[in-house]
Structure formats: C-alpha cells, structure tokens
Backbone bond lengths (Angstrom), bond angles and torsions (degrees), N, CA, C in turn:
res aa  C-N    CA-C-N  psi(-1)  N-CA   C-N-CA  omega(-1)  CA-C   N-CA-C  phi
1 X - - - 1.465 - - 1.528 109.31 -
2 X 1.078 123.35 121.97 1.357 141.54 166.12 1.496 124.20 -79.91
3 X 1.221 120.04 121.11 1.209 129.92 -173.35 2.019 120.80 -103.09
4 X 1.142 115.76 -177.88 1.581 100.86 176.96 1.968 88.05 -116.19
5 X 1.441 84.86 162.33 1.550 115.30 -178.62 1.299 103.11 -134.38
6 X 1.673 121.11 91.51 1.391 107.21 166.90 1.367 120.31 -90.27
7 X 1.721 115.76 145.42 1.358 142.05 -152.09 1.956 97.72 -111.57
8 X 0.985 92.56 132.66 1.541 96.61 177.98 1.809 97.82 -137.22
9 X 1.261 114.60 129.04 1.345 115.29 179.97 1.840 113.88 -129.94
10 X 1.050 100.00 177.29 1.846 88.63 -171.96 1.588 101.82 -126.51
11 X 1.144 117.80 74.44 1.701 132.25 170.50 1.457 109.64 -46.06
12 X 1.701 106.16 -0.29 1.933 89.20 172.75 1.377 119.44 -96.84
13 X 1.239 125.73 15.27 1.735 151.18 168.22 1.485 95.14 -63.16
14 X 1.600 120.80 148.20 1.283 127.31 155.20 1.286 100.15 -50.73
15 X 1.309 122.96 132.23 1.320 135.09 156.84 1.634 125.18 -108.06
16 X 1.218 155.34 103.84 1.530 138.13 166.70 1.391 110.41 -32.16
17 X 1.419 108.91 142.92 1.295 112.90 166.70 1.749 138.80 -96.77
18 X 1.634 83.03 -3.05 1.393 100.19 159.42 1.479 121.22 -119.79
19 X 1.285 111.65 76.08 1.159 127.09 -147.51 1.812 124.72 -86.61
20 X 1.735 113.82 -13.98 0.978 152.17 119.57 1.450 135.81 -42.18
21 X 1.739 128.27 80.80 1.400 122.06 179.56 1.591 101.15 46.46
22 X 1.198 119.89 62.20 1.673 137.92 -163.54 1.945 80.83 -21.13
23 X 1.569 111.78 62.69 1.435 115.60 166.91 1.845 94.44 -110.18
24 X 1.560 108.00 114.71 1.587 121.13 145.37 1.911 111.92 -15.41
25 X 1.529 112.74 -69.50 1.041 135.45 -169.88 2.122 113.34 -67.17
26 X 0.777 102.73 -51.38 1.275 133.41 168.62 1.628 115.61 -41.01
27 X 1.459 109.05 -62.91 1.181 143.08 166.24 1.586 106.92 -49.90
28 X 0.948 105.01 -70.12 1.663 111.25 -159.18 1.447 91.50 -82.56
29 X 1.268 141.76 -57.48 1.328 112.29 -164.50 1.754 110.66 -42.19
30 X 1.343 120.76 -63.57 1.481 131.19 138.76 1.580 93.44 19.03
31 X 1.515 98.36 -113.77 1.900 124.72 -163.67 1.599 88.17 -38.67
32 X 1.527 128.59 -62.44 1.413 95.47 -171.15 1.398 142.98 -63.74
33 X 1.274 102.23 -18.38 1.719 110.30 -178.83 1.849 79.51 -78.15
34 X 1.048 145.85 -56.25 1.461 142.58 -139.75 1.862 88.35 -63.19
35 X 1.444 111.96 -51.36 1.610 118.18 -179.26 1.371 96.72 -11.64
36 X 1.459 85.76 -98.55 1.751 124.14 -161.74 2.228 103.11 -47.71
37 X 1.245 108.39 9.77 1.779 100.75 -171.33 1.815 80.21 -89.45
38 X 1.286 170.39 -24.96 1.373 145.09 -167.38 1.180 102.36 -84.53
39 X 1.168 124.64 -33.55 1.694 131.71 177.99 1.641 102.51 -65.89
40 X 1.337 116.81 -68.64 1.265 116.11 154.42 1.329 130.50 -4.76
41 X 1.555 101.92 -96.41 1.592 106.80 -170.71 1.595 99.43 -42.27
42 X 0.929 120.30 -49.39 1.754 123.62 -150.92 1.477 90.86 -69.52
43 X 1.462 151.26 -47.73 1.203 123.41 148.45 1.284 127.56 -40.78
44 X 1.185 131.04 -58.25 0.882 125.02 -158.89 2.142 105.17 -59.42
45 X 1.098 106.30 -18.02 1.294 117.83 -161.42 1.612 97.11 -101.24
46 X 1.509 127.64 -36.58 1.535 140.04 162.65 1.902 95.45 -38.40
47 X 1.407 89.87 -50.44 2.122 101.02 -147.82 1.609 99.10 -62.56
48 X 1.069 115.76 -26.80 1.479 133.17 -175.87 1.317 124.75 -74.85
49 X 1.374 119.15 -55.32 1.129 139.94 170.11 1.878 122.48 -35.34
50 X 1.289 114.01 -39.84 1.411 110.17 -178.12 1.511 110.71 -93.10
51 X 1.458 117.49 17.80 1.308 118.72 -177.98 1.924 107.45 -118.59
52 X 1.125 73.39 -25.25 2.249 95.45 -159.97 1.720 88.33 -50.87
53 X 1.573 136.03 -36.51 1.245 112.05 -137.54 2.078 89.65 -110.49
54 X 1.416 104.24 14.18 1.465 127.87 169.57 1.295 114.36 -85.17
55 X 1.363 122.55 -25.95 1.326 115.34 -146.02 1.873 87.75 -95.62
56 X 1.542 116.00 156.12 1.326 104.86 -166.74 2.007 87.25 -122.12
57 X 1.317 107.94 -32.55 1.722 101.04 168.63 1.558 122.78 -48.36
58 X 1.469 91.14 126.67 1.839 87.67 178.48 1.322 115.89 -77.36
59 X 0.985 119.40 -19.25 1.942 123.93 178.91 1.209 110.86 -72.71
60 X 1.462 120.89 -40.94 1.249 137.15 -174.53 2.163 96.11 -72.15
61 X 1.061 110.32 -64.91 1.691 121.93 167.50 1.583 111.44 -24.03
62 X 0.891 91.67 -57.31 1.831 110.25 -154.51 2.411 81.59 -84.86
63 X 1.363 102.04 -38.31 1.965 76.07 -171.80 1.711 106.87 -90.15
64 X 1.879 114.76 2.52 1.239 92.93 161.90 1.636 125.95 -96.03
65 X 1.661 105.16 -3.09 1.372 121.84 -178.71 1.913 88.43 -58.72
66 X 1.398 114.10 -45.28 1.806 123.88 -151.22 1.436 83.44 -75.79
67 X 1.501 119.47 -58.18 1.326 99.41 172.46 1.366 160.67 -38.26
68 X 1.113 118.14 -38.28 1.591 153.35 142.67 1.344 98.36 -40.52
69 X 1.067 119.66 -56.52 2.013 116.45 -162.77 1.510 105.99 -84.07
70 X 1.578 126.40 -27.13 1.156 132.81 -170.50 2.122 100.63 -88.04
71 X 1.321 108.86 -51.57 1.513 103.58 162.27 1.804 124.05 -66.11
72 X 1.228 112.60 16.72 0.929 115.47 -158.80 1.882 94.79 -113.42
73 X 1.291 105.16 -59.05 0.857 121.45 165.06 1.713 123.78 -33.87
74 X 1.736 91.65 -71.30 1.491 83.09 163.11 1.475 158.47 -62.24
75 X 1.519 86.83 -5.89 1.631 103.95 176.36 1.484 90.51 -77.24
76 X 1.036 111.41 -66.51 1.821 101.93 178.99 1.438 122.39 -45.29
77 X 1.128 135.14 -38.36 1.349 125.60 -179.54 1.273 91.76 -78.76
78 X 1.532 151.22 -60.55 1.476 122.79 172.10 1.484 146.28 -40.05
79 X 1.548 95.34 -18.53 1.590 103.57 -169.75 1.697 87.28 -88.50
80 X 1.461 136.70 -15.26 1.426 125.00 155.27 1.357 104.19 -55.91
81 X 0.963 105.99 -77.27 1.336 121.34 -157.82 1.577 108.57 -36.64
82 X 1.705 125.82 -43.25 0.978 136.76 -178.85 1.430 104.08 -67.98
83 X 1.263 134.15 -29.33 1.490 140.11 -162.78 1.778 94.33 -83.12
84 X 1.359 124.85 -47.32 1.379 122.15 148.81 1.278 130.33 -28.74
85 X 1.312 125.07 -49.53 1.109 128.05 -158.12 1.561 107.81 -89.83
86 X 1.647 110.27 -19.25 1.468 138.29 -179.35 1.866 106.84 -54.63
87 X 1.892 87.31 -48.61 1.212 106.36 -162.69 1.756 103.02 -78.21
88 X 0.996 113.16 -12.88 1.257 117.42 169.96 1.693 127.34 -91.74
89 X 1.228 107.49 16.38 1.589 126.27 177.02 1.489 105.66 46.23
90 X 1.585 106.80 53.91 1.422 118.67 158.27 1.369 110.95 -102.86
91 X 1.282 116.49 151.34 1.203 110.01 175.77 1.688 138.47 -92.49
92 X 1.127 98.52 50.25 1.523 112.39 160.52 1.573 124.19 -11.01
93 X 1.696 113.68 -67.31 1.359 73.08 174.99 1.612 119.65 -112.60
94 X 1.395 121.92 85.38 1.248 117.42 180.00 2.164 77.69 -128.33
95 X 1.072 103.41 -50.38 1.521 96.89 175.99 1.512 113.90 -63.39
96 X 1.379 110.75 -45.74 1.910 104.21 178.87 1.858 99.93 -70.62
97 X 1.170 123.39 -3.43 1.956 110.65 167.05 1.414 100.93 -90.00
98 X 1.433 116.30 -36.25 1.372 96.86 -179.17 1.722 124.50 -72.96
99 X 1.274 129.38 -34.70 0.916 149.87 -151.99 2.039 94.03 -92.62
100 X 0.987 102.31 -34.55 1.640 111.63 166.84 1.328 119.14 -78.15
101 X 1.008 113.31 -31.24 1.973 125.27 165.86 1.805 97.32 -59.39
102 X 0.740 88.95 -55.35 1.524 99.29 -168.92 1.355 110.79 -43.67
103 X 1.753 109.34 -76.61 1.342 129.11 150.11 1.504 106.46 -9.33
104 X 1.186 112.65 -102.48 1.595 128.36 -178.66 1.327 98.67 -18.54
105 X 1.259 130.26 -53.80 1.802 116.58 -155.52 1.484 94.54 -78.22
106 X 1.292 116.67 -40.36 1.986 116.76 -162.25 1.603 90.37 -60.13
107 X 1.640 116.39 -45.31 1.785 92.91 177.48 1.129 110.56 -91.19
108 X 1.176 162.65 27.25 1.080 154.66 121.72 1.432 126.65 -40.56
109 X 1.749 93.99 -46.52 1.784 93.11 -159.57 1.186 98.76 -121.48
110 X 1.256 132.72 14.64 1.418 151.51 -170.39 1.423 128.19 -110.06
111 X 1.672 137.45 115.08 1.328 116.20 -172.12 1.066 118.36 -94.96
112 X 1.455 132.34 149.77 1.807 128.21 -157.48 1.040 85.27 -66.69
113 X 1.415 163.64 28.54 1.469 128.31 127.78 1.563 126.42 -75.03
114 X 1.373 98.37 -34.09 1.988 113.79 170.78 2.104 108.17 -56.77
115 X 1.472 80.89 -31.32 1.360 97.27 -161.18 1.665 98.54 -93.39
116 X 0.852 137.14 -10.03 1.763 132.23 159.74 1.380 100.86 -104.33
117 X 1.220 143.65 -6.38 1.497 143.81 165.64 1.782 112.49 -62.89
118 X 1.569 93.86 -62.18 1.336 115.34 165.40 1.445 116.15 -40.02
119 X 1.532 125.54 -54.68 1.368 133.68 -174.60 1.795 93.12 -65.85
120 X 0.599 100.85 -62.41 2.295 104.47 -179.80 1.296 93.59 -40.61
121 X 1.312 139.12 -53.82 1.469 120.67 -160.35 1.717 115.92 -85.76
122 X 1.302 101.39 -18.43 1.624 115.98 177.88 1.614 94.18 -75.57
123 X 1.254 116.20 -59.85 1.588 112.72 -176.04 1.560 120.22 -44.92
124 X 1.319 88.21 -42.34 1.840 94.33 178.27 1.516 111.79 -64.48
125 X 1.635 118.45 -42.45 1.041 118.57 -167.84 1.278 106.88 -73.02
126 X 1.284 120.65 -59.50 1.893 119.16 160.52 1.680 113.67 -33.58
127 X 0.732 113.72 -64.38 1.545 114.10 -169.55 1.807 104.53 -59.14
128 X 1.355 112.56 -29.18 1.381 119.53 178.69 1.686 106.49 -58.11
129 X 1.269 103.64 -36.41 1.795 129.40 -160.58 1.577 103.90 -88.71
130 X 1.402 109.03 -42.26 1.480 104.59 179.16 1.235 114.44 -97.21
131 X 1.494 125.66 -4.40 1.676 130.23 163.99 1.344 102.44 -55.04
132 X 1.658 112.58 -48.16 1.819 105.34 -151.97 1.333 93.39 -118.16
133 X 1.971 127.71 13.53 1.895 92.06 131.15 1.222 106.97 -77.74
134 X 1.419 143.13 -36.91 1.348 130.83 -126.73 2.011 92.86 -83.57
135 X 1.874 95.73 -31.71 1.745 90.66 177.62 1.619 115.65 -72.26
136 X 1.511 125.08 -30.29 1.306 113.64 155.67 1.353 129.88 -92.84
137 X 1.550 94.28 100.84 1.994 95.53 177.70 1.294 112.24 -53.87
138 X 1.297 137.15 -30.54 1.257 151.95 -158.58 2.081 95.24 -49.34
139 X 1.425 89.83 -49.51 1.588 92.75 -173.05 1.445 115.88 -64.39
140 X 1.306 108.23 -50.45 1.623 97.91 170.82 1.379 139.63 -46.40
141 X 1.434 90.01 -33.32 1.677 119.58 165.77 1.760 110.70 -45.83
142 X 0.977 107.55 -55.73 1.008 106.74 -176.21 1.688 114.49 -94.73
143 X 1.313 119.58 35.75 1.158 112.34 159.59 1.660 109.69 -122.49
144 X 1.274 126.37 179.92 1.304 138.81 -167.75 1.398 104.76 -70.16
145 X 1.572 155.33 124.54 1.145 151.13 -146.47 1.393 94.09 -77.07
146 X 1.394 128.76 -29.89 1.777 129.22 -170.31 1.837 108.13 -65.54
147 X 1.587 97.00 -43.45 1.503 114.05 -174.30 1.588 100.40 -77.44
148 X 0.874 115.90 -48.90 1.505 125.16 158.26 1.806 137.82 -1.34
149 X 1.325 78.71 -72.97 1.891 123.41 154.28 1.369 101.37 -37.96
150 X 1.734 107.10 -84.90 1.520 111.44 -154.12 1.854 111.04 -68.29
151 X 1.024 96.25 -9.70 1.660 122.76 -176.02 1.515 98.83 -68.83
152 X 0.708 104.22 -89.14 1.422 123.10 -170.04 1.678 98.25 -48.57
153 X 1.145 112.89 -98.48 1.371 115.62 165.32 1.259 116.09 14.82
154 X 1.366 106.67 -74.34 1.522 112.67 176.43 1.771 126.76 -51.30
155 X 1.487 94.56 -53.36 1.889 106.99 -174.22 1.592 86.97 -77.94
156 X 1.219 148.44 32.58 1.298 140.65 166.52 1.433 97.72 -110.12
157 X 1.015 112.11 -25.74 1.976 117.47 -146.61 1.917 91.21 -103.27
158 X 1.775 103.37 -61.62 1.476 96.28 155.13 1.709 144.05 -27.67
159 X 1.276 93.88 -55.59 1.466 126.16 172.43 1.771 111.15 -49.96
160 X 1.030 98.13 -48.99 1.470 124.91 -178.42 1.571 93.09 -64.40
161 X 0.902 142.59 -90.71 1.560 150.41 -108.20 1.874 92.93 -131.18
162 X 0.952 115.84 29.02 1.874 126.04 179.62 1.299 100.88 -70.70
163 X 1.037 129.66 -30.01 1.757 137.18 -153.27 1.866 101.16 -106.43
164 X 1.288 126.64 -22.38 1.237 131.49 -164.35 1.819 101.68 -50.56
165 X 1.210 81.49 -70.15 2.236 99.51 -170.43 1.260 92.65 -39.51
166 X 1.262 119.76 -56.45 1.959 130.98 -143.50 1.583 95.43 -63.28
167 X 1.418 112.43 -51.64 1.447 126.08 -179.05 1.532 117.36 -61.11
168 X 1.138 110.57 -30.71 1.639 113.41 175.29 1.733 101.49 -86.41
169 X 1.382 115.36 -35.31 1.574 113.63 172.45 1.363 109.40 -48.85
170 X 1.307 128.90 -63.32 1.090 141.44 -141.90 1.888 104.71 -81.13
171 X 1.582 101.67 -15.42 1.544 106.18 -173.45 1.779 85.24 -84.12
172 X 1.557 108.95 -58.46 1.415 135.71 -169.25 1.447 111.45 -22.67
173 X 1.755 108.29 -54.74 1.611 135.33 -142.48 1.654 125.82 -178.13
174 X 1.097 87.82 -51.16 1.655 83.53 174.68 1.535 109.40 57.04
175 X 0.820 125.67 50.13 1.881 113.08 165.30 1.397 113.31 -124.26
176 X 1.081 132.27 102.87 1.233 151.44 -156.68 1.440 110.69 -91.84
177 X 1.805 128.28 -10.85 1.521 117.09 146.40 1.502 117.03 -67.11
178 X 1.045 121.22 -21.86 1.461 127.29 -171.36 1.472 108.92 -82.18
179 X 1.395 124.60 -28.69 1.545 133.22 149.86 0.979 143.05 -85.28
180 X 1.498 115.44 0.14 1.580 144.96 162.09 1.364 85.07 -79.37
181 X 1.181 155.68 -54.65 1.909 137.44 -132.84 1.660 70.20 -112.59
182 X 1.315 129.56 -70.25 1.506 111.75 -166.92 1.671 117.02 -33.14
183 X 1.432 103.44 -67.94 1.827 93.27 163.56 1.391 148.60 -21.81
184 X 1.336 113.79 -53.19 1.366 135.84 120.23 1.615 132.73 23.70
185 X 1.651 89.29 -104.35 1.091 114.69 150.95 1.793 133.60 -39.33
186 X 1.230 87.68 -47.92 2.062 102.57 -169.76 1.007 79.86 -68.07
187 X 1.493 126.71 -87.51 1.388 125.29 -170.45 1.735 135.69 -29.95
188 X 0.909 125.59 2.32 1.231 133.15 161.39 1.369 125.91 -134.05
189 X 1.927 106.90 4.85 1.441 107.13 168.67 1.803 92.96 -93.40
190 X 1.491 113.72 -31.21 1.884 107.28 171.28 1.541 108.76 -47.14
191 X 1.531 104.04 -80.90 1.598 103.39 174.47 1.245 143.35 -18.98
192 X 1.602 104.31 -46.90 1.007 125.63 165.44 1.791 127.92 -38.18
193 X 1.545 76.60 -67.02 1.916 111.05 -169.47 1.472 99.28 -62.28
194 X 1.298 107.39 -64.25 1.932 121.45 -168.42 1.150 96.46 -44.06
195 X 1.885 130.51 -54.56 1.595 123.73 -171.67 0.809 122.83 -71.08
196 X 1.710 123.45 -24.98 1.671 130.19 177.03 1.549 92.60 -84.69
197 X 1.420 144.78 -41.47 1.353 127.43 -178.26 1.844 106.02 -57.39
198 X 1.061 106.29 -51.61 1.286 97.06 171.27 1.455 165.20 -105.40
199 X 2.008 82.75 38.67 1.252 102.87 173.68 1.819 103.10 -100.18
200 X 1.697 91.36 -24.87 1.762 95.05 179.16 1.726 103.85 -59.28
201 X 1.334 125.21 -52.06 1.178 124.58 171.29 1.931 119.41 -36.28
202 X 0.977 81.49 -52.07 1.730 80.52 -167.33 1.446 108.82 -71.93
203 X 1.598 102.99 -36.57 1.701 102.66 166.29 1.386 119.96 -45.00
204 X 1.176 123.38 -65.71 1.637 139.65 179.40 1.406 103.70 -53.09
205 X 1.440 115.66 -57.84 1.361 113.99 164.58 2.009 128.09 -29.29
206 X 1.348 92.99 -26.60 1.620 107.17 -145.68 1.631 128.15 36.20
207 X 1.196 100.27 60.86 1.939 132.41 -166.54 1.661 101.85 -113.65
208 X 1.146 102.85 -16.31 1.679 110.97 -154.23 1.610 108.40 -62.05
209 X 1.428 113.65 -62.57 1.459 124.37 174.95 1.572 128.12 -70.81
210 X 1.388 105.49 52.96 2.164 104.94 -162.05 1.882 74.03 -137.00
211 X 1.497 73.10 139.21 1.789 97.02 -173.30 1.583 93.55 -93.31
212 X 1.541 124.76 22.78 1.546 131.83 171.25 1.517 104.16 -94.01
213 X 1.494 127.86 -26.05 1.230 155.55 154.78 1.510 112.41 -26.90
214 X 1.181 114.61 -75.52 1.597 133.95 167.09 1.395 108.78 -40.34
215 X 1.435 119.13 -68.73 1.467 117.44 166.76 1.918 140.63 -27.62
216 X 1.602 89.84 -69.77 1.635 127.01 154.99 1.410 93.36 -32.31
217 X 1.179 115.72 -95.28 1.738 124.81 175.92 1.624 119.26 -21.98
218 X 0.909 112.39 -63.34 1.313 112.47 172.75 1.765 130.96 -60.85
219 X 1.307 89.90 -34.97 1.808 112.61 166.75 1.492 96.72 -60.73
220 X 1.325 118.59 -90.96 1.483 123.62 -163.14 1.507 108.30 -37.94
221 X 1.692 132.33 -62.78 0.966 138.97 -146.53 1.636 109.27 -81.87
222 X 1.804 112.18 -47.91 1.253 128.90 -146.58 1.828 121.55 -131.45
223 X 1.741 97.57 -8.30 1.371 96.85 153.08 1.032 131.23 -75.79
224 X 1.161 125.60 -179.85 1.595 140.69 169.02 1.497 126.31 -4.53
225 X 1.498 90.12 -57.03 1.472 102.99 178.16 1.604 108.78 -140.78
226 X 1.572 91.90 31.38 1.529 119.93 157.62 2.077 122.34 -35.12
227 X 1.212 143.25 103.84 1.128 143.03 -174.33 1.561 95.33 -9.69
228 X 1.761 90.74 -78.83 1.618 104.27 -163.02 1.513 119.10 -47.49
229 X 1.606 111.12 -55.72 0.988 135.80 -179.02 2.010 111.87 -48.17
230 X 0.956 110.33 -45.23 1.660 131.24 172.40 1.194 132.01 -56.79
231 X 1.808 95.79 -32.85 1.603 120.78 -175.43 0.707 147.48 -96.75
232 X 1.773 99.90 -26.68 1.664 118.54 -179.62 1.781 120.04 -59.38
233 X 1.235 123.50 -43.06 1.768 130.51 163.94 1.474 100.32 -61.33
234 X 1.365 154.92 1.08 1.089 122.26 126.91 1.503 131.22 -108.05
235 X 1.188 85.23 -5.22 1.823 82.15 155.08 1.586 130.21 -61.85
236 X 1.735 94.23 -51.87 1.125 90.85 167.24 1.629 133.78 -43.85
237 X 1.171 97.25 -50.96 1.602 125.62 -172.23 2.076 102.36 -44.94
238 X 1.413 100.32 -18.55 1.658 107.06 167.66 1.745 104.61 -47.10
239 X 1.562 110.96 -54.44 1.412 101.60 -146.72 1.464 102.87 -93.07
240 X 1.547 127.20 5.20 1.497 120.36 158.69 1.575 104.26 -31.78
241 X 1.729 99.13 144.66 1.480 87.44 137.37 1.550 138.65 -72.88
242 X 1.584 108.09 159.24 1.309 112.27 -167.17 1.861 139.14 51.99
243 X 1.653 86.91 20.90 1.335 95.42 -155.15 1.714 101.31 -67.43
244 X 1.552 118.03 133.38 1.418 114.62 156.74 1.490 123.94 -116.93
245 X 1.588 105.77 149.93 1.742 97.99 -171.88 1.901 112.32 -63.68
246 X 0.780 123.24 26.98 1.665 127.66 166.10 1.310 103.75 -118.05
247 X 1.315 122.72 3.13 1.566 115.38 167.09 1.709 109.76 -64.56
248 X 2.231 105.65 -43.20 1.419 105.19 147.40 1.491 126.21 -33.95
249 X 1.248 124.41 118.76 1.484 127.14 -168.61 2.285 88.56 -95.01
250 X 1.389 128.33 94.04 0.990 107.72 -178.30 1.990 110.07 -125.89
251 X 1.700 88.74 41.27 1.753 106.29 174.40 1.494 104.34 -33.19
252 X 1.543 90.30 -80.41 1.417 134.65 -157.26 1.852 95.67 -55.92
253 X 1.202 121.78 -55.90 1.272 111.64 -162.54 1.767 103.62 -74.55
254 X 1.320 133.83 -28.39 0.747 128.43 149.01 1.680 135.91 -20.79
255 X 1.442 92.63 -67.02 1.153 100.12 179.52 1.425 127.50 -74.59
256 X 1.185 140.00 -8.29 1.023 160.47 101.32 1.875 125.17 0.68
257 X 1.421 119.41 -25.15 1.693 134.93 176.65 1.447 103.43 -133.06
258 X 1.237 99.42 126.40 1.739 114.85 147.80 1.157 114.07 -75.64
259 X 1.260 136.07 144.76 1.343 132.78 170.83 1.260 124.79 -75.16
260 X 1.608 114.59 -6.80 1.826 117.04 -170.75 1.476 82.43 -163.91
C-alpha cells in the first residue's frame, strides 16, 4: 500500500534557470510538461471520482483515497513551481490556456468513461517516463538538487499509484479496444503538446535558434536511455492482451528511492 508524501519547497532561493544539464532545451521540455501537471492531476482526479464511491474492495478504496491526495499534492507543488517560472518571464500562461482549452473540451464532450480511459493512458505514459528516470540516476545527477527533489518525488509517487485507474477500469468495464484507440490518441496529443510547449519556451527564452538544441533533443528523447528511445517496449506492452500496469515488476526499483 502506497501512501502520499507531501513536499513543500521554498522557490524563493536563487535558482538556475537552466536547471537541467544547464541545457536551455533540456530544461524546458521538463518546465513544459511540469506547466500543464495542475490541470492534469485535477483531471486525472475529476476522471476518478464518479466511479470511487462504486468500488466495494477496501484495498482498492483506501489506494484511490491515496490517489486523490498524492495527485493532489502535485498539482500544488507545480502551481509553485509554475509561479517560478512566471517570475522568470516565461510564458506560463499562454501554455496553461492552451492546455486548459483542451482540458475543458475532453470534459465537455467526453463521457466519464472516455474520460477515465484517457486518465489510464496518461498514467501509463507518465509512469513509463518516471520508471526510466528513476532507473537512470545518471539523469538526476545532472539536474539542480532543488529540481531534483520535485523530480523524483513525483516519478516515485507516479510509480507508486500506476495500477489505481486500470483497477477501477477493469471493475468499471474492462474493454481493452476502447483503450488500445485511447492510447493512440493520448500519445500523440502528449507528443504533440510537450514539443509545442517547448518550442514556446525556447522562443520566449530566445534559446530557440542554437544548433546545441538539436543535440539536447536527441540526448533527452533518443539516446540510450533517451525518454522515447527507453519507452517504446513498454508502451508497447499496453496493447498485449490483458495487459496490467503491475505486469511492470517495479518492487525493487522502488525500494531503492526515498521520496524526500
């Protein structure tokens, strides 16, 4: 059973602003996915909600209560974090309006089943992302010990609670073509978003045009232990049949991080 650990940090310290492999590029892909996580969690925590008071398992009860408090959390430690980034004459909210437009229409025009499908494929994809920093320390290493913190913290808490949605799906509905095309979908509205968030960054930045860019990019996404490059065998691993996120065996790496 997984519990929440709330993180409180003090963003009024000098901070670097390239706080990531003091890489421009590096950085901001980072800050922009970090933007759009208060909008986030709070869906993800909306999508949940009209099912939670269905569920009759107490284990299952008690890890979406942790859930709720652990996405909860993180919207708050981002909406610091974002208030930082404010102060740094980034443009915060032209990406948090877009990314809320967005939001707004999926519940609007969306039925809480599309809309807890959606939350399963974001979880997977996060948890995909915070499995393989948390297995290369190397990366943390090279970030700022403050950014560090909220980093970790987070892909620990993710890591933790990957299985929550899937488990309420599976009581909910269980139909696994309907989360095959959702996957899909998520996956190239993330891609999408993360590269346009952080090309707006580097623009405003005036970071945008450095042939150090190309590099950065390719490191983070497509080396070794590149995001993309790192992720795809368990991404894939979505469209097995019967596939569940504890098929990830992530005991051991767990145990291995404190969360604070």
């Amino acid at each position: 059973m997984f519990t929440v650990q709330p993180l409180r940090q003090d963003w009024s310290q000098p901070l670097p602003k390239y706080w990531l492999d003091s890489s421009p590029f590096k950085s901001h892909f980072m800050n922009g996915m970090g933007i759009t996580f208060p909008i986030g969690e709070k869906f993800f925590i909306d999508s949940i909600r009209p099912y939670k008071d269905n569920i009759t398992d107490t284990v299952l009860q008690e890890e979406i209560k942790e859930f709720i408090k652990q996405e909860s959390w993180h919207s708050y430690a981002h909406e610091q974090y974002n208030k930082w980034l404010v102060e740094q004459s980034l443009p915060v909210d032209k990406i948090y309006t877009d990314y809320l437009a967005l939001n707004n229409w999926v519940q609007k025009h969306c039925s809480n089943r599309i809309q807890l499908s959606i939350t399963i494929c974001f979880e997977h994809i996060t948890a995909i992302m915070a499995r393989n920093a948390l297995r290369n320390r190397s990366f943390y290493r090279l970030m700022d010990p403050h950014f560090e913190e909220i980093w970790r913290w987070h892909n620990v808490e993710e890591v933790e609670h990957k299985a929550v949605t899937m488990d309420v799906w599976k009581i909910a509905d269980d139909n696994q073509n309907t989360l095959r095309w959702i996957m899909i979908c998520a996956t190239i509205v993330f891609w999408y978003k993360a590269l346009k968030y952080t090309l707006i960054l580097l623009h405003a930045d005036k970071q945008l045009w450095r042939w150090r860019n190309i590099a950065d990019a390719w490191d983070i996404l497509f080396a070794k232990n590149g995001i993309i490059r790192a992720g795809v065998k368990e991404w894939s691993d979505f469209f097995r049949k019967n596939f569940h996120p504890n098929d990830h065996d992530d005991t051991k790496l767990l145990k291995n991080y404190r969360k604070l």
